[in-house]
C-alpha positions in Angstrom: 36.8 166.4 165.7 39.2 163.5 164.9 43.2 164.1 164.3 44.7 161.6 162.1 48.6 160.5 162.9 50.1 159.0 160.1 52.9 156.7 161.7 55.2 153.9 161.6 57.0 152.1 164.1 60.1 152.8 165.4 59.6 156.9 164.3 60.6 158.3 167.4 59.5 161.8 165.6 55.8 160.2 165.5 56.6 158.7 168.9 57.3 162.0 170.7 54.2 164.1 168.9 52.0 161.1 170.0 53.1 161.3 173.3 52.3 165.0 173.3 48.9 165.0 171.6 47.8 162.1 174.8 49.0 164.9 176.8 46.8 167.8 175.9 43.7 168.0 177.9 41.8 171.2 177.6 41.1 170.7 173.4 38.5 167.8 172.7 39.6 164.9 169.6 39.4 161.9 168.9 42.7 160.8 168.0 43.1 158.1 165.5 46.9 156.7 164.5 47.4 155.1 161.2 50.5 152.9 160.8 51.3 153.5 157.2 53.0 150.2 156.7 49.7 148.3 156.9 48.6 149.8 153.5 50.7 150.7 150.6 48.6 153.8 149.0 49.8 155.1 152.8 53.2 154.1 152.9 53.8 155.7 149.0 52.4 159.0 150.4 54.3 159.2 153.4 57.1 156.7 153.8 59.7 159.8 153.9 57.0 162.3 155.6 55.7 160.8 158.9 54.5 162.2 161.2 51.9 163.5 159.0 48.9 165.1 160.6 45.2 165.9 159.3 42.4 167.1 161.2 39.2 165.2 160.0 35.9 166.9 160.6 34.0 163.0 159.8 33.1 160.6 162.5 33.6 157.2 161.7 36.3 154.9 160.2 35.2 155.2 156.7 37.1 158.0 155.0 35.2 160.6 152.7 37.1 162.5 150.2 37.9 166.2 151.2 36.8 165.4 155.1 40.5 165.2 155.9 42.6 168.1 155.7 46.4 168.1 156.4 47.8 170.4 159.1 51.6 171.5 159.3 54.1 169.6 161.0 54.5 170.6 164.2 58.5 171.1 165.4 59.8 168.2 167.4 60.7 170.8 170.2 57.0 172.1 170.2 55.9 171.8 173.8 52.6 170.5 174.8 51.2 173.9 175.2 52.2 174.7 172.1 50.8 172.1 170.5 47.5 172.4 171.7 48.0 176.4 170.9 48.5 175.5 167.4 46.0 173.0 167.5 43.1 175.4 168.9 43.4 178.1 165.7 43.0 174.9 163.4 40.2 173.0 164.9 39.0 176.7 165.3 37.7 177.0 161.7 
């Protein structure tokens, strides 16, 4: 399973659940952050939304419609364990 961080720099929101997805350890991903000002079809979609976060069930860099499926924003107070609680009922099913 990959998860998908849709970022930009100097977001300290998408800085602090970065820091916290690194941190979990007992749930396997592949985490993969895209910095939305390097394309503008990202930055249209989520210039007021970051962090955004999709769980994509495709390996590989090439994206397939309908492979990547957003998950809800997690609060900024979330802790770790939390995280990977929420985390564990998505990649789940």
């Amino acid at each position: 399973m990959r998860l998908i961080l849709y970022s930009k720099p100097g977001c300290h929101l998408c800085e602090g659940l970065q820091e916290k997805l690194e941190q979990i350890q007992n749930l396997s991903f592949e985490l993969e952050i895209r910095d939305i000002t390097t394309r503008e079809d990202w930055f249209a979609a989520y210039e007021y939304e970051v962090p955004v976060l999709y769980l994509s069930n495709h390996r590989g860099t090439e994206e397939k419609e309908g492979s990547e499926k957003p998950l809800p924003r997690p609060s900024p107070r979330a802790s770790v364990q939390q995280l990977e609680q929420m985390l564990r009922k998505y990649l789940a099913n």
